[in-house]
mmCIF file of the C-alpha atoms, coordinates in Angstrom:
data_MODEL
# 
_entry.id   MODEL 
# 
loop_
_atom_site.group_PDB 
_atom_site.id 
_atom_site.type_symbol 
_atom_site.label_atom_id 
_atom_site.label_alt_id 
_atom_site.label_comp_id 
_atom_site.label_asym_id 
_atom_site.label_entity_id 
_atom_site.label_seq_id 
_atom_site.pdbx_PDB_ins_code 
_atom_site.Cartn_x 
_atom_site.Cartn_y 
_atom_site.Cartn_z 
_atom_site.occupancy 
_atom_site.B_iso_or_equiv 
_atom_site.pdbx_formal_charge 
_atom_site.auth_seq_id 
_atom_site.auth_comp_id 
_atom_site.auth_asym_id 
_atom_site.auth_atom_id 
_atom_site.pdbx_PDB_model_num 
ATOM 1   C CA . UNK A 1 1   ? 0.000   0.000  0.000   1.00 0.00 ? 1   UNK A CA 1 
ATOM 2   C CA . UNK A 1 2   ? 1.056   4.049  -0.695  1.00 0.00 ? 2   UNK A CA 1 
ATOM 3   C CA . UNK A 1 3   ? 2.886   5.200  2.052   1.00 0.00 ? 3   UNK A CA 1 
ATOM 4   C CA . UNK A 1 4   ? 3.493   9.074  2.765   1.00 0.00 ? 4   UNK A CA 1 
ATOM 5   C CA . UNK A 1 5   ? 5.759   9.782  5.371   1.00 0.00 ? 5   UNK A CA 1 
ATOM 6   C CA . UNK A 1 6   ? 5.565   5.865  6.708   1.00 0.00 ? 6   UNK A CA 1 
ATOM 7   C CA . UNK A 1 7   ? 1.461   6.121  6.972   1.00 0.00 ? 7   UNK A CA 1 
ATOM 8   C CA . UNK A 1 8   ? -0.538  4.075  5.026   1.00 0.00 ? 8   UNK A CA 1 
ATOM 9   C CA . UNK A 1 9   ? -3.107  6.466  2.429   1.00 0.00 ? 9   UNK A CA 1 
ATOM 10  C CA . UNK A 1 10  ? -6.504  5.406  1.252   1.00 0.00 ? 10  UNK A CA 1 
ATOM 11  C CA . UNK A 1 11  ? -8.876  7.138  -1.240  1.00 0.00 ? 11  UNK A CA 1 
ATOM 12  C CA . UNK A 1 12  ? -12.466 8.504  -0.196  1.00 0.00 ? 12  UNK A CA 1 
ATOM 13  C CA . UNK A 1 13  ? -14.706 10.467 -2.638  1.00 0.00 ? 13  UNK A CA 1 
ATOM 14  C CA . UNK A 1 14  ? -15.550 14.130 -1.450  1.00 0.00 ? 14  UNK A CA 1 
ATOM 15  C CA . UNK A 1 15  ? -18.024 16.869 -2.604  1.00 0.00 ? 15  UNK A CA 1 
ATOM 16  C CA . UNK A 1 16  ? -19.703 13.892 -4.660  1.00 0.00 ? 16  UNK A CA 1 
ATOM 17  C CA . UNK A 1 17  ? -22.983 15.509 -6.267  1.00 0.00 ? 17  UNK A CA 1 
ATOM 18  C CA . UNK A 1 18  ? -25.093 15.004 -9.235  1.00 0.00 ? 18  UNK A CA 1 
ATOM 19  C CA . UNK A 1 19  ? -22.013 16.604 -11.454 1.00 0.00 ? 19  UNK A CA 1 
ATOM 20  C CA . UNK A 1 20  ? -19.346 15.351 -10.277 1.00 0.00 ? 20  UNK A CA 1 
ATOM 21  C CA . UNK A 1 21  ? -17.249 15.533 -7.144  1.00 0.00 ? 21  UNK A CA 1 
ATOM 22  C CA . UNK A 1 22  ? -13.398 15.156 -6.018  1.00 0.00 ? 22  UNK A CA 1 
ATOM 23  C CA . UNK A 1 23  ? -11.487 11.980 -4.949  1.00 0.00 ? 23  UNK A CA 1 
ATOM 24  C CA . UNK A 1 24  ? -8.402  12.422 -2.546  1.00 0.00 ? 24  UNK A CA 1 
ATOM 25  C CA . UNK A 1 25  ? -5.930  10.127 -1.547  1.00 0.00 ? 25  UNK A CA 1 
ATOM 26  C CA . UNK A 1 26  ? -4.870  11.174 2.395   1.00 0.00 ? 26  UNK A CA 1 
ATOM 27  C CA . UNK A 1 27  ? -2.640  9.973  5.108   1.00 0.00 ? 27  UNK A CA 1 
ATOM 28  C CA . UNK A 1 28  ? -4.338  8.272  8.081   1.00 0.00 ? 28  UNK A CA 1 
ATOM 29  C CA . UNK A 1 29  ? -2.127  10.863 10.505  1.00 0.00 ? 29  UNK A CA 1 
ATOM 30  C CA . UNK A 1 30  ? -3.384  13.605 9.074   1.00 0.00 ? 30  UNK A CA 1 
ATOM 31  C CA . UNK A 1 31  ? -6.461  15.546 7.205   1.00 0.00 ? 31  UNK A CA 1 
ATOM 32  C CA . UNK A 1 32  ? -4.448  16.800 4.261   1.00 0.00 ? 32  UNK A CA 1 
ATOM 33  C CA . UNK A 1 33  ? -4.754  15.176 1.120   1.00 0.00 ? 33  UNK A CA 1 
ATOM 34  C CA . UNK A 1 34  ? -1.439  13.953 -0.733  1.00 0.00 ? 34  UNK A CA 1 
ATOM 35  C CA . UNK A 1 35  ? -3.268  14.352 -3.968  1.00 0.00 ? 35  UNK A CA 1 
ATOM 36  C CA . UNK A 1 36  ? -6.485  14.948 -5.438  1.00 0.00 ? 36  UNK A CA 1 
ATOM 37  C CA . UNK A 1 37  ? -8.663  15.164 -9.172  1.00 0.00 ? 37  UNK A CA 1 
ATOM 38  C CA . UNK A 1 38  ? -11.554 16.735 -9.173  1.00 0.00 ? 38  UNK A CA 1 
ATOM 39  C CA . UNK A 1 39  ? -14.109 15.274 -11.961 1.00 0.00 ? 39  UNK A CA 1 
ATOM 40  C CA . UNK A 1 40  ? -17.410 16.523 -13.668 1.00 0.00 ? 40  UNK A CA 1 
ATOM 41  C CA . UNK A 1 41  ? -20.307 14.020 -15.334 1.00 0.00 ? 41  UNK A CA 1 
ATOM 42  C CA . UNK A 1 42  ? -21.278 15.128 -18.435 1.00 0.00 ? 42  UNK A CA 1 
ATOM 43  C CA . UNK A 1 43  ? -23.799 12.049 -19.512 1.00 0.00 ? 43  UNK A CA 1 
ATOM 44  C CA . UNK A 1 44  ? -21.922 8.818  -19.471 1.00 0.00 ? 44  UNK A CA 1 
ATOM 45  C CA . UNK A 1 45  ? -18.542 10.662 -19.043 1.00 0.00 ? 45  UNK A CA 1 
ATOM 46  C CA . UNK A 1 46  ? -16.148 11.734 -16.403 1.00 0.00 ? 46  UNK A CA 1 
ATOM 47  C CA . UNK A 1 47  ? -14.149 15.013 -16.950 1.00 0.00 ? 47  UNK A CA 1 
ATOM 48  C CA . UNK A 1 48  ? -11.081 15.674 -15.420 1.00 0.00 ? 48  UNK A CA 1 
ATOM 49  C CA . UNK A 1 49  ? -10.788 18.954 -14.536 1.00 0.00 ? 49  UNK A CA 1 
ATOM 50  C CA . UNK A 1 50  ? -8.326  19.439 -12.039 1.00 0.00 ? 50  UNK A CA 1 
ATOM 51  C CA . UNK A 1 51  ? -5.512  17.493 -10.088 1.00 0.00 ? 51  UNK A CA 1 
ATOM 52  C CA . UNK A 1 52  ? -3.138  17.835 -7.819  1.00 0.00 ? 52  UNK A CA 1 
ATOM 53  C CA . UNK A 1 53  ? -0.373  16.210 -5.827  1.00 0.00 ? 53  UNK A CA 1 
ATOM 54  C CA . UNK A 1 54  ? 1.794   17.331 -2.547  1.00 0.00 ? 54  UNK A CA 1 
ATOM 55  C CA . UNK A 1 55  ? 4.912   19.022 -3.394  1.00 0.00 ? 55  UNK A CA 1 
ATOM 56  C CA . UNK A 1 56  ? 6.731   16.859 -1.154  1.00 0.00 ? 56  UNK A CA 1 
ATOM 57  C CA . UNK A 1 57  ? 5.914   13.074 -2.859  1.00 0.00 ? 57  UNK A CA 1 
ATOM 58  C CA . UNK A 1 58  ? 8.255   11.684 -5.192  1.00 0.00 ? 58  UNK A CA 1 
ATOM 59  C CA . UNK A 1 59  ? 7.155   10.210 -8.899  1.00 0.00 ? 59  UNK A CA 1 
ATOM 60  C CA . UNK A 1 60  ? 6.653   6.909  -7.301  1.00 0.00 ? 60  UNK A CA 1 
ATOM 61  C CA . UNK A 1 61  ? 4.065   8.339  -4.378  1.00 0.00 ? 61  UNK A CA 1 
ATOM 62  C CA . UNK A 1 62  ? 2.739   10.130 -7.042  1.00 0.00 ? 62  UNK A CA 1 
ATOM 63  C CA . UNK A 1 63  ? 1.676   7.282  -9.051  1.00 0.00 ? 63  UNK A CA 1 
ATOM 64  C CA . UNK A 1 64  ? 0.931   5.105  -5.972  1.00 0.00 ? 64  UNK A CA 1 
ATOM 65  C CA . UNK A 1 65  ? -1.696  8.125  -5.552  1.00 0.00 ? 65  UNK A CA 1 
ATOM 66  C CA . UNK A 1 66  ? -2.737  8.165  -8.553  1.00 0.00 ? 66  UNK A CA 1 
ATOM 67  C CA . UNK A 1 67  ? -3.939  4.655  -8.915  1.00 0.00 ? 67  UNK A CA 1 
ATOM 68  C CA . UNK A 1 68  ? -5.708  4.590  -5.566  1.00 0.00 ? 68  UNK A CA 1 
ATOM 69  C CA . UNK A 1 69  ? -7.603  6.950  -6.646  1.00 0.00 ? 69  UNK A CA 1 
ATOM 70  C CA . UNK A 1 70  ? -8.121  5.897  -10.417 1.00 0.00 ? 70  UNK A CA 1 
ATOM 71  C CA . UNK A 1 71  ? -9.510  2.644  -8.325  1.00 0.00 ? 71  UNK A CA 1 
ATOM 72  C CA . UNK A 1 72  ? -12.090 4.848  -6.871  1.00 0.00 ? 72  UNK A CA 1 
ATOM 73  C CA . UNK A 1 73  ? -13.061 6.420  -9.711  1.00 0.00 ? 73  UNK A CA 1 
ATOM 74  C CA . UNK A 1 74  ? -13.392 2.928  -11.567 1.00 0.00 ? 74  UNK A CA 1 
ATOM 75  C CA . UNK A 1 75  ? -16.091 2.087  -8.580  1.00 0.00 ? 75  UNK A CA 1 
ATOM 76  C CA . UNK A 1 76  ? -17.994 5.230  -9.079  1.00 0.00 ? 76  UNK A CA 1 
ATOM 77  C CA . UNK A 1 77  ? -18.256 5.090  -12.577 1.00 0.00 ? 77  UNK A CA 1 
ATOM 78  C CA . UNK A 1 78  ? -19.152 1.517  -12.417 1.00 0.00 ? 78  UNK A CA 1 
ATOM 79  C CA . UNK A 1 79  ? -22.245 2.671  -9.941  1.00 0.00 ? 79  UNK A CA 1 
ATOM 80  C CA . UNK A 1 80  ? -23.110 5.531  -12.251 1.00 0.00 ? 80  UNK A CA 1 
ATOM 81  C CA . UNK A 1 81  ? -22.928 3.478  -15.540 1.00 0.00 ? 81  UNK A CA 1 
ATOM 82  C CA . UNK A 1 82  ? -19.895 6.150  -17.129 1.00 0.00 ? 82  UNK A CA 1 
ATOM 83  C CA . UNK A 1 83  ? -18.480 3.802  -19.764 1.00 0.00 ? 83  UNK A CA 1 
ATOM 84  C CA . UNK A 1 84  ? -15.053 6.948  -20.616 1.00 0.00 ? 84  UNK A CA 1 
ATOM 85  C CA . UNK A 1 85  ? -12.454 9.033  -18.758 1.00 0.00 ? 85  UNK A CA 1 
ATOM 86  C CA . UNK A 1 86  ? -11.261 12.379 -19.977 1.00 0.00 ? 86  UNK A CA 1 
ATOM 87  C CA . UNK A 1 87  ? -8.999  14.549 -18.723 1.00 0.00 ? 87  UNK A CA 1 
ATOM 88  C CA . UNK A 1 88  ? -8.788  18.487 -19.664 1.00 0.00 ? 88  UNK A CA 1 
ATOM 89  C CA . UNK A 1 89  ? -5.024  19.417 -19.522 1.00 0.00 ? 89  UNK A CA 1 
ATOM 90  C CA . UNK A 1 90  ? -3.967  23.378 -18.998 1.00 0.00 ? 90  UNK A CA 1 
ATOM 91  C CA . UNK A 1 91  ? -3.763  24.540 -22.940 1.00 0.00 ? 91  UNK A CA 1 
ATOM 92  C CA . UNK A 1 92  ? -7.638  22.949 -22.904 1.00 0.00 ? 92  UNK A CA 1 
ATOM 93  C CA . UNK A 1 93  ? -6.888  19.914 -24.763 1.00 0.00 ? 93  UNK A CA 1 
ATOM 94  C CA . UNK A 1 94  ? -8.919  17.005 -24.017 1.00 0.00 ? 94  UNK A CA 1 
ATOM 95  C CA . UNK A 1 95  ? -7.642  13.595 -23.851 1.00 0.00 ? 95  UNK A CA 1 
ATOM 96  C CA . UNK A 1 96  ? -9.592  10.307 -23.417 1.00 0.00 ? 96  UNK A CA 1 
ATOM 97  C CA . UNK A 1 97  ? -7.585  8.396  -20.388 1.00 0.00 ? 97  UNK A CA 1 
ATOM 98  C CA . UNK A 1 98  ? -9.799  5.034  -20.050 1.00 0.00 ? 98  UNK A CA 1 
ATOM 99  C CA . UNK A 1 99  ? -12.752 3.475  -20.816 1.00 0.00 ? 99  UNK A CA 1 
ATOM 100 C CA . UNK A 1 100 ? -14.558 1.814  -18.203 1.00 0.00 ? 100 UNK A CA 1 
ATOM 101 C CA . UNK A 1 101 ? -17.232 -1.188 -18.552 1.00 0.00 ? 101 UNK A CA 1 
ATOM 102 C CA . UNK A 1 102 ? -20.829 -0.266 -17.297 1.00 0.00 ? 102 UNK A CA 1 
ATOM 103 C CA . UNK A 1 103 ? -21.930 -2.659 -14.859 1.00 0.00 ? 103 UNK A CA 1 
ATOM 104 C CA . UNK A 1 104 ? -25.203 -4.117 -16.035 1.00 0.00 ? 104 UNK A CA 1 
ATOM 105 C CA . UNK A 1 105 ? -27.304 -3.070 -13.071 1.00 0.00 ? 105 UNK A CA 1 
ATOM 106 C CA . UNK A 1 106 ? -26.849 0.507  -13.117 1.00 0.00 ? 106 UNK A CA 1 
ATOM 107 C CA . UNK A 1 107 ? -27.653 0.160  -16.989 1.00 0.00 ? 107 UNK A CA 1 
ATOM 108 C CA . UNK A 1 108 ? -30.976 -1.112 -15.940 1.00 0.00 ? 108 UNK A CA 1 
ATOM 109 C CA . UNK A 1 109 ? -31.824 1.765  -13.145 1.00 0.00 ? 109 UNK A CA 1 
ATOM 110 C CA . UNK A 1 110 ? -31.193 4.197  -16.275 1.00 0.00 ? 110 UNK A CA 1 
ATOM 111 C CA . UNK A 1 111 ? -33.015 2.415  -18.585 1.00 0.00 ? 111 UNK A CA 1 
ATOM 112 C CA . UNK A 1 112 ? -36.003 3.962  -19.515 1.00 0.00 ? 112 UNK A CA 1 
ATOM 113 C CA . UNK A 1 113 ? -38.283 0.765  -19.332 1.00 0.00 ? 113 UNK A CA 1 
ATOM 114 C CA . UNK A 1 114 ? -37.482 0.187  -15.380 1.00 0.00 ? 114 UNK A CA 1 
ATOM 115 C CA . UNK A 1 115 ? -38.242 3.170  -14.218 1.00 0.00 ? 115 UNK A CA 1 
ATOM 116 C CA . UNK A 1 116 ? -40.826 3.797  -11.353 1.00 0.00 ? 116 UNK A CA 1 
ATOM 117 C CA . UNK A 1 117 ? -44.424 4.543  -11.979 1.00 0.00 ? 117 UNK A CA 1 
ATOM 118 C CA . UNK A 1 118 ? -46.252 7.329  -9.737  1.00 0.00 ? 118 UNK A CA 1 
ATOM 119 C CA . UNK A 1 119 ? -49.722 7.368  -8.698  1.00 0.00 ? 119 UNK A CA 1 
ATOM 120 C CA . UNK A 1 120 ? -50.848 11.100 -8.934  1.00 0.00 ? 120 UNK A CA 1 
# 
């Protein structure tokens, strides 16, 4: 497991909304993030539209980070039935990252024929 300063780091999924949201990968000793992307849903898509990392992590941390909390991504996009990862880089081009496999129950709860019928 990523280790920052000899403390194990986990992932956890912050401002999550309707649009998107911001994952972080933290230390246990502390509240500060050692990296974070903040991502927008635009249909079945994920936007990256902003990262970051601490100064003080090396390339390896770095990418320890970032997979922790590509992982977390993969699980929320799996929920939401996103099936492609973008990311926005700082001269606005857009590049497609990773394509993800919708998990066949959340294409069901969007599907148009399963959808709850009201009494009014």
């Amino acid at each position: 497991m990523f280790t920052f300063n000899n403390t194990p780091t986990k992932s956890k999924l912050t401002h999550q909304g309707s649009f998107g949201g911001v994952v972080e990968a933290f230390c246990e000793s502390c509240d500060e993030p050692v990296s974070f992307v903040a991502y927008a849903r635009s249909g079945t898509d994920f936007i990256i539209t902003k990262f970051g990392i601490h100064p003080r992590c090396d390339v390896k941390e770095a990418q320890l980070a970032g997979d922790i909390m590509d992982a977390e991504l993969a699980k929320e996009a799996q929920r939401l039935g996103v099936t492609k990862l973008f990311v926005v880089h700082h001269n606005d081009q857009v590049e497609l990252v990773r394509t993800y496999q919708p998990c066949i129950s959340a294409l069901t709860q969007l599907s148009a024929t399963n959808r709850p019928t009201y009494i009014n």
